[in-house]
Structures are given as structure tokens and as C-alpha cells.
C-alpha positions in Angstrom: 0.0 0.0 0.0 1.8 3.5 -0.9 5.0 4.1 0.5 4.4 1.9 3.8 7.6 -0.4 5.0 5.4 -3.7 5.5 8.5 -6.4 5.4 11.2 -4.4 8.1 12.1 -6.2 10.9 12.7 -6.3 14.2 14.1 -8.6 16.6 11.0 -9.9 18.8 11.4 -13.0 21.0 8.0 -15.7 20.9 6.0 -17.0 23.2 3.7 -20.1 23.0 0.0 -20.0 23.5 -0.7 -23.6 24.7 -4.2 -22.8 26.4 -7.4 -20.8 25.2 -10.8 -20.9 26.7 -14.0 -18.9 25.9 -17.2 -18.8 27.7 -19.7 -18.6 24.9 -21.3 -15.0 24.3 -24.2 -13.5 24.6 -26.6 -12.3 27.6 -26.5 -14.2 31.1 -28.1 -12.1 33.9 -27.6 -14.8 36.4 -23.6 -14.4 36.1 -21.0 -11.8 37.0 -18.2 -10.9 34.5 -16.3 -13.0 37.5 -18.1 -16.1 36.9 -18.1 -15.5 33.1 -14.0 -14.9 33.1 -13.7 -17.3 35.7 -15.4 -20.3 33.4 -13.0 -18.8 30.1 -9.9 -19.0 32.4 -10.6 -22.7 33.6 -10.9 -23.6 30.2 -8.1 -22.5 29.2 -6.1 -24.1 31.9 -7.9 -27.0 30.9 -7.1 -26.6 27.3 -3.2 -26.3 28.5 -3.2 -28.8 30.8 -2.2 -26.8 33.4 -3.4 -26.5 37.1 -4.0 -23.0 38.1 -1.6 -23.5 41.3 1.1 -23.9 38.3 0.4 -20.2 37.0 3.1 -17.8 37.7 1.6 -14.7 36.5 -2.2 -13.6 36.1 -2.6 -10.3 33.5 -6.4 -9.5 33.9 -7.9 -7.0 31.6 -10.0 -4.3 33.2 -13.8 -3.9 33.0 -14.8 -0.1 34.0 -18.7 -1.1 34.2 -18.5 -3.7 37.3 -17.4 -1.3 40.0 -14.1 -1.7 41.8 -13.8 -5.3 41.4 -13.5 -4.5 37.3 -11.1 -2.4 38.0 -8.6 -4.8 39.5 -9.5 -8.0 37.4 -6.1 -9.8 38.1 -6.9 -9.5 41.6 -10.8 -10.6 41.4 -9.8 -13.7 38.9 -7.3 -14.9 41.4 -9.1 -14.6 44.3 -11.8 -16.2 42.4 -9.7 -19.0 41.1 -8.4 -18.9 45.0 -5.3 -16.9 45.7 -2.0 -18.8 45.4 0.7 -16.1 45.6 1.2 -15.5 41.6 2.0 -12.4 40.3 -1.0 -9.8 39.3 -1.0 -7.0 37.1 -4.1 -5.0 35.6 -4.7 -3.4 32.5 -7.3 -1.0 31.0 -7.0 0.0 27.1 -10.6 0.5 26.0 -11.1 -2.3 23.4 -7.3 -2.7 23.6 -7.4 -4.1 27.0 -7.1 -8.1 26.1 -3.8 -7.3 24.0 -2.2 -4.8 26.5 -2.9 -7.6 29.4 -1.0 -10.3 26.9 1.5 -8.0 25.9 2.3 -7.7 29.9 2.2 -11.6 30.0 4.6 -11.9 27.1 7.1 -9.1 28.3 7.2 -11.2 32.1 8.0 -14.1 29.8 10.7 -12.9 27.8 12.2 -11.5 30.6 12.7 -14.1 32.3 10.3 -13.4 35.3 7.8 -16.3 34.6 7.6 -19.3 32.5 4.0 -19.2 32.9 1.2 -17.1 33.0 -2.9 -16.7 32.5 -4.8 -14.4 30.6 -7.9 -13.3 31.1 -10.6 -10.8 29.9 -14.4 -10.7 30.7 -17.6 -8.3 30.8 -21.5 -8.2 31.9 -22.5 -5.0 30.0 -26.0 -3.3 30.5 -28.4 -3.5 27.7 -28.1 -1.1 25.0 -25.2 1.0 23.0 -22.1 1.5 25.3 -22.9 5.4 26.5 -19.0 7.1 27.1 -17.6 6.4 30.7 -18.1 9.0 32.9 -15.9 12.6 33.7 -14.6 15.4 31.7 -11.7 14.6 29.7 -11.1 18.1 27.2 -7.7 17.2 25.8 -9.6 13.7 24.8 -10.7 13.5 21.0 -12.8 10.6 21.6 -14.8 12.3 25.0 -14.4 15.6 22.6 -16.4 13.8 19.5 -19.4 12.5 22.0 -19.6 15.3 24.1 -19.1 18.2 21.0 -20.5 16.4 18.2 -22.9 14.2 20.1 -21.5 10.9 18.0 -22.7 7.6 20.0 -20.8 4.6 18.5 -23.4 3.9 16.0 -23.5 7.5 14.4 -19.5 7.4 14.5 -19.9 4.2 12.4 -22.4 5.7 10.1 -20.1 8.5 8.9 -17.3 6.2 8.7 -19.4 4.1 5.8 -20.4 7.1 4.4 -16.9 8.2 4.4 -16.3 5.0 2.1 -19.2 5.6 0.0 -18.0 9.1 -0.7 -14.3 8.2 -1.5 -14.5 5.4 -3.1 -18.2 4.3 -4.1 -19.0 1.7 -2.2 -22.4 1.0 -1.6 -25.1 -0.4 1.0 -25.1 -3.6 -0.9 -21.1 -3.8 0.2 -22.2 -3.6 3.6 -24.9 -5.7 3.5 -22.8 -8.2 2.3 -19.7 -8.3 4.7 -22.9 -9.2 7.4 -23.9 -11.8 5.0 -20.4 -13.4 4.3 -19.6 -13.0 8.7 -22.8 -14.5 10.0 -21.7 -17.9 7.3 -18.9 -18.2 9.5 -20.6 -17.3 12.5 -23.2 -19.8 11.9 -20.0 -22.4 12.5 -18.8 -21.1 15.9 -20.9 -22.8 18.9 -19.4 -19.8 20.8 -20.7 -16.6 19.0 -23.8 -15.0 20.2 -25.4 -15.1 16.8 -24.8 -18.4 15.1 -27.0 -18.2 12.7 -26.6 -17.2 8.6 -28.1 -14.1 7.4 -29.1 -13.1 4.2 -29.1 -9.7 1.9 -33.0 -9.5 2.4 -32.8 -10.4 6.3 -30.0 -7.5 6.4 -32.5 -5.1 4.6 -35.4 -5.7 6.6 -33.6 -4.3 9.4 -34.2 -0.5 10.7 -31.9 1.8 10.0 -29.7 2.7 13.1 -27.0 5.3 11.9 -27.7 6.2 8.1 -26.5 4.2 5.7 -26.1 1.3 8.4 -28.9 -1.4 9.4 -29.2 -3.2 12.6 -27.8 -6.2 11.8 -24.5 -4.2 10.3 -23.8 -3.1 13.6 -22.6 -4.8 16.2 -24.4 -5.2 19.4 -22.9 -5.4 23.5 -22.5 -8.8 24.5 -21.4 -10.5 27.9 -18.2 -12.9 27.6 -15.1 -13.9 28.6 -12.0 -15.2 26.9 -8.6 -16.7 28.4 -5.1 -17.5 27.4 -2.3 -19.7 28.8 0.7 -18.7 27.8 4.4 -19.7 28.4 7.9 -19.6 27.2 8.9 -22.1 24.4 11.0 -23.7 27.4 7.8 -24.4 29.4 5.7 -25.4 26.1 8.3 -28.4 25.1 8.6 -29.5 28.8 4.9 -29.6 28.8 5.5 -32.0 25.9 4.1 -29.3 23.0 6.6 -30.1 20.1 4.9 -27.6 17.9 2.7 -24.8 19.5 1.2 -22.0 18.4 3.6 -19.0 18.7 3.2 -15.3 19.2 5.7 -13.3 16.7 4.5 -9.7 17.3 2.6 -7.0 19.6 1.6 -4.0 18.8 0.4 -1.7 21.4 1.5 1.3 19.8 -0.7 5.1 19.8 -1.4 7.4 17.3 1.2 10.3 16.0 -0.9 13.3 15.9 -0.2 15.2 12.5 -1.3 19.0 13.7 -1.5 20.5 17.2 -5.0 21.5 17.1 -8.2 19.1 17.1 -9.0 19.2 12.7 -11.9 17.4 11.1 -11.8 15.1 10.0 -9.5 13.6 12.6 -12.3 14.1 15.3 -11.2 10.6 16.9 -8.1 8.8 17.9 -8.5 6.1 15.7 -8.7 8.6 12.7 -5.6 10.3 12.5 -3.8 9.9 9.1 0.3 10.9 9.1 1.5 13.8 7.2 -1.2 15.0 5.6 -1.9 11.2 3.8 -5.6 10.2 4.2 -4.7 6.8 3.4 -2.4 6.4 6.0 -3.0 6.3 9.3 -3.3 5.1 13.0 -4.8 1.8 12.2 -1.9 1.0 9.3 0.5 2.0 12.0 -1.4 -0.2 13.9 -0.5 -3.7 11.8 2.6 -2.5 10.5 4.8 -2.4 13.8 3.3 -6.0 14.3 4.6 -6.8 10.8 7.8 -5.2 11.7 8.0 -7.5 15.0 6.7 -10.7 13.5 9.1 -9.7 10.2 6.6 -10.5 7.6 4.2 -8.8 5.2 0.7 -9.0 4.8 1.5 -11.5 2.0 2.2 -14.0 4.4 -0.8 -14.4 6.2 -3.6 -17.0 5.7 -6.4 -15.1 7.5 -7.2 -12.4 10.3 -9.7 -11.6 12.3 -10.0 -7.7 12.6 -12.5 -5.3 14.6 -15.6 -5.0 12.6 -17.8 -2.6 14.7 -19.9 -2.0 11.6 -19.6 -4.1 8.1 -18.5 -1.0 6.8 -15.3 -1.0 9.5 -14.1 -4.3 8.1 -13.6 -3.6 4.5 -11.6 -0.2 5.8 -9.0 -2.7 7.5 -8.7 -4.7 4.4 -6.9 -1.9 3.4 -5.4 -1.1 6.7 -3.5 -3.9 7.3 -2.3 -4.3 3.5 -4.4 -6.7 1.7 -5.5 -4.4 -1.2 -5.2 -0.6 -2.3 -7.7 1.7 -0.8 -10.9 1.7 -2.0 -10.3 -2.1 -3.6 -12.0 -3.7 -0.3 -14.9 -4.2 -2.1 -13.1 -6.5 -4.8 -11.4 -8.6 -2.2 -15.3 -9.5 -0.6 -17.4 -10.3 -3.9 -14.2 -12.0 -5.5 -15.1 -14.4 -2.2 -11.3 -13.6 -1.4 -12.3 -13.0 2.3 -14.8 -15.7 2.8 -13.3 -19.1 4.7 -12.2 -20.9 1.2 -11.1 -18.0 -0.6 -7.7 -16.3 -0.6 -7.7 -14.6 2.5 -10.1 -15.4 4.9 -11.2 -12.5 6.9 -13.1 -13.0 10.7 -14.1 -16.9 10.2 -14.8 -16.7 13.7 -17.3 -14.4 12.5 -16.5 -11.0 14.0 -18.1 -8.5 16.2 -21.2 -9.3 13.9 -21.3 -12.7 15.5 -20.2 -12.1 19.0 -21.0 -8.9 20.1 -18.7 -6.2 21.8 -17.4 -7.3 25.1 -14.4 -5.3 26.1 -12.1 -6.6 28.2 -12.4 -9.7 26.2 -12.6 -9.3 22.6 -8.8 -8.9 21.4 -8.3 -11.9 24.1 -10.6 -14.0 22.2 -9.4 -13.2 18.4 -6.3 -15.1 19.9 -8.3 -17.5 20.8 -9.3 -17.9 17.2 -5.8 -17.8 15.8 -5.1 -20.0 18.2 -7.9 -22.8 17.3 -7.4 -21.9 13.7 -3.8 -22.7 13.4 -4.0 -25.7 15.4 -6.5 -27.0 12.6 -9.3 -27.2 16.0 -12.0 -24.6 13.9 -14.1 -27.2 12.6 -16.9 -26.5 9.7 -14.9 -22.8 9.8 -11.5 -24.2 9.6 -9.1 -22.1 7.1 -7.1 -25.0 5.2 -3.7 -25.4 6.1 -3.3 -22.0 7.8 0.0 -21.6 9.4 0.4 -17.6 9.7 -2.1 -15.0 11.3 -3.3 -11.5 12.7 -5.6 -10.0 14.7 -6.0 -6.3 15.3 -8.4 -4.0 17.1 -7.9 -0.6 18.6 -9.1 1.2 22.0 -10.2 4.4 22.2 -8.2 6.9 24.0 -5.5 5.8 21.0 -4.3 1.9 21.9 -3.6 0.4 19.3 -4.2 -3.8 19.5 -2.7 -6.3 16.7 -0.9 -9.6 17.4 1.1 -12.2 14.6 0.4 -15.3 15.3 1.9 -18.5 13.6 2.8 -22.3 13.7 
């Protein structure tokens, strides 16, 4: 894409993922986001075959709905799981929470201080659009665009497609049929809220939420809870794992800001485009320090599973992360490119569309679809012979959230 360095490399240690756990998603007023994270973690331990009195380190990532206790999620998971004297550390990100709480985990491991450590992310949300969390934050260009501009999520989303229709033509049909392709492989994952298959029709029937986008484009707030057990290569061969899946690259990074004052359209941290370039910005930063860490391109991968808020979000990271020029999104999806079978397989978990957003856990459980797709454990949604992955999100506030993943 342009000008941008894909291939550079750094020099990056690994990890190995030998554990991942889910608790299926959806609504469960009789749980807490402790019971919910508390049922992911357990699997994944199980998953690893690893006792919980084995973990070294616990990286929980914060929930800001569920008082104090969300807060300090390391602490509430292990006192949960029943405190054993590992290390805890807590992270909040926004939507970037899961991969700042493994990218804690992995530096612990690389260091040297643990051989072993769990990963967990959960949330019990109320019903309804997330509102914005509360205080007054000025300097913030994402409290700036609700309180100023009055944007909830769903109208942010809405300009976004429009955004797309106006620069490069896409249309409503596009849209409708990234939901369409999604809830296909959605309809194969016994732990996404929505497994069922939609069509075009069913997607126009729908109301109209945030012109041009329909209900079912958008993605809905969802309880869940996703885990991780993750360990040095050491630990992973001792544990007899000859061949485990292995994190390359993190990216964590923030945005570079290209003016001193607050300019449209950059009325968001997850906006900003460098230099003046409107087709580069925070979210190709985003993928392209991963590349850099992993030292790959996007050539190499097999699939990802990005952050598809609205169906109009995921054809913008088709471009973001390097599979196609902007404005040729659209090609990759009715070429069937990005369906499970075709060239590059986008979200055969099934996104956001399928799951829902829950916070804390939702770049925690992309990973746990890399994780089960590289392992060839995906089932009906299995991408053939996939060996080399990403997944990438971003939290408000400008976190960025992107992890290579490979066997």
C-alpha cells in the first residue's frame, strides 16, 4: 500500500499459546463478568493442561462497568480461582485491554520473570449501545467527539461508511454483504452470540440505526469472557508441545498526531492519518509495527480476524493492514477472497457481527481464534492449512491492538 515499509524487521522474542478458553457469548443475567471470566480461564487451563496452582503470573484485563472489582480484574480472577501467591497486574486500554494484558504476560516471559502465565478478559454489560464512561476529559478527541459532536458509536460508524461511499463508491449492498459473508462463518462457531446465517434480504429488513447502516451491520454489546495460557517455548516443550502456536509480534502502539489543534476530520483517535496522507493512518500503524515485529508482510498471512464494529469498518481494514489498495475492499469480498475458502479469509470466527462487543475480552478472544485456527481445531470454519495470522483491534483513547500469530 503507498509508500508503507510492511516487510522491516525487528528482533522480537516468541512465546507459545498452549491454552485458550472462551465462555460462549451473549446475555446471562444470572452471572458476573467473574463467573463468566472465571469459566474462560478454567478452560483454558484446561485446554493447557495446566493447574491453576502452576500459574506464575495472572494479567487481567479491566472492565470499568462492574465497580471496583472490574477495575482490578487480576486480583478478582485470582481470588476467584483462590489466591495462590502468583504475580498480578491490571490493564485498561478500552477495546485494547485483552492485548495490552497479553502484551504484559509476554514481556514477564521474555524477561525471564515467569515461564508461565494466564490471561484473562471478561464483561456483563447493560443492555443497549455502550454510553461514554463518565468525567470530563477536554484534551480527549474521543470524549471531545461525544460530548461536541454528540457521535454515540453507532453514528461514528455511520459516517465512517459514508466516508467510504464518498471516496470510493462503495455502496449499501457492500455492507450488506460483509454481514452476510460474517454470519456464514458465524453460523459455525458454537461460541458466537449469533450463530446463525443471514441473508441480503434479512440485512435489509432491518431498521436503519446510523444512516446508511442497518441493525444487523452493527454490532451489538454482548457478555463474555476469553482466556489464554501462555508460556515460554521452554515451558511449552517441557509440557510436551513439540509444535505450538507462537506469538511473533505485539503491537500496542498510539497514534502520531499530524497538527497540534483538534482538525476534522480527525475528530477521533483512531482517525488520524500521518503527514497530511488520508490513506495512512493510525490503524496501518497499527498492523505495520506487528509486521515489523513478527518480520513479515501481509502476503504472508492465511487469514485475520480484525474489529468489525460495523460491516462497513471491516472492508476499511482490508486496506489497513495491507491486503488491497484503498478503495479495492470491495473487490477482495465479492471476489469471495475473504470468505473461509477463498484467498484470505477475513473473521471466520465471525467478527463483532457474531459475538457482540465485550471489552475486556474481545482482542483476548481473536487469539483464541488464531489459536484454534492454526491448530486445525476450527471445525466447519477451519481455514485449510493456515499456518500464519493477525488479529487487530484498537481502544479508544488511542491503543492500538494487533498480534502475529503462527505455527
Amino acid at each position: 500500500m503507498g509508500t508503507t515499509n510492511w516487510g522491516s524487521s525487528m528482533t522480537v522474542g516468541e512465546i507459545a499459546v498452549i491454552g485458550a478458553g472462551m465462555h460462549p457469548w451473549g446475555k446471562f443475567p444470572g452471572k458476573s463478568f467473574v463467573d463468566i471470566g472465571v469459566e474462560a480461564a478454567k478452560e483454558a487451563l484446561r485446554d493447557a493442561s495446566v493447574s491453576w496452582n502452576e500459574i506464575e503470573f495472572l494479567s487481567g484485563a479491566n472492565t470499568v462497568r462492574n465497580g471496583y472489582p472490574g477495575w482490578v480484574s487480576a486480583s478478582t480472577f485470582a481470588n476467584a480461582l483462590g489466591f495462590q501467591g502468583c504475580q498480578l497486574a491490571s490493564s485498561y486500554a478500552a477495546c485494547a485491554s485483552g492485548v495490552t494484558a497479553l502484551s504484559i504476560a509476554s514481556s514477564h516471559i521474555l524477561a525471564g520473570v515467569c515461564d508461565v502465565a494466564l490471561v484473562v478478559g471478561s464483561d456483563q454489560v447493560p443492555k443497549g449501545m455502550f454510553a461514554p464512561v463518565p468525567g470530563d476529559r477536554p484534551s480527549d478527541v474521543d470524549w471531545l467527539r461525544f460530548r461536541l459532536m454528540g457521535l454515540s458509536n453507532p453514528a461514528y460508524f455511520g459516517l465512517f461508511a459514508r466516508r467510504r461511499m464518498a471516496l470510493y463508491g462503495d455502496t449499501q449492498d457492500d455492507f450488506a454483504a460483509v454481514k452476510v459473508k460474517n454470519s456464514i462463518h458465524g453460523s459455525q462457531n458454537p461460541n458466537a452470540r449469533f450463530a446463525k446465517t443471514f441473508t441480503k434480504e434479512d440485512v435489509e429488513a432491518s431498521p436503519i440505526v446510523a444512516d446508511p447502516l442497518r441493525l444487523l451491520e452493527i454490532c451489538t454489546t454482548s457478555d463474555g469472557g476469553a482466556a489464554l495460557v501462555v508460556s515460554s517455548l521452554e515451558y511449552a516443550l517441557k509440557k510436551g508441545i513439540k509444535d505450538p502456536v507462537r506469538i511473533s509480534g505485539i503491537s500496542t502502539i498510539g497514534p502520531t498526531y499530524p497538527n497540534a489543534v483538534i482538525d476534522m476530520p480527525y475528530f477521533a483517535s483512531d482517525s488520524w492519518a500521518k503527514s497530511g496522507d488520508q490513506n495512512h493512518t493510525f490503524k496501518n500503524d497499527i498492523a505495520q509495527h506487528a509486521y515489523r515485529e513478527a518480520g513479515i508482510t501481509p502476503n504472508d498471512l492465511d487469514f485475520a480476524e480484525v474489529y468489525d464494529l460495523s460491516s462497513a469498518y471491516e472492508l476499511d481494514w482490508y486496506e489497513h493492514i495491507g491486503l488491497c489498495n484503498p478503495g479495492e475492499a470491495r473487490d477482495l469480498l465479492h471476489n469471495g477472497d475473504t470468505s473461509i475458502g477463498g484467498k484470505i479469509p477475513v473473521n471466520p470466527s465471525g467478527g463483532l457481527g457474531a459475538f457482540g462487543e465485550s471489552i475486556p475480552a474481545q482482542a483476548i478472544a481473536q487469539v483464541c481464534e488464531l489459536t484454534w485456527q492454526l491448530r486445525g481445531e476450527a471445525g466447519n470454519r477451519q481455514v485449510k492449512g493456515a499456518k500464519v495470522a493477525l488479529s487487530i483491534n484498537y481502544g479508544m483513547f488511542g491503543h492500538g491492538s494487533a498480534v502475529i500469530a503462527r505455527r
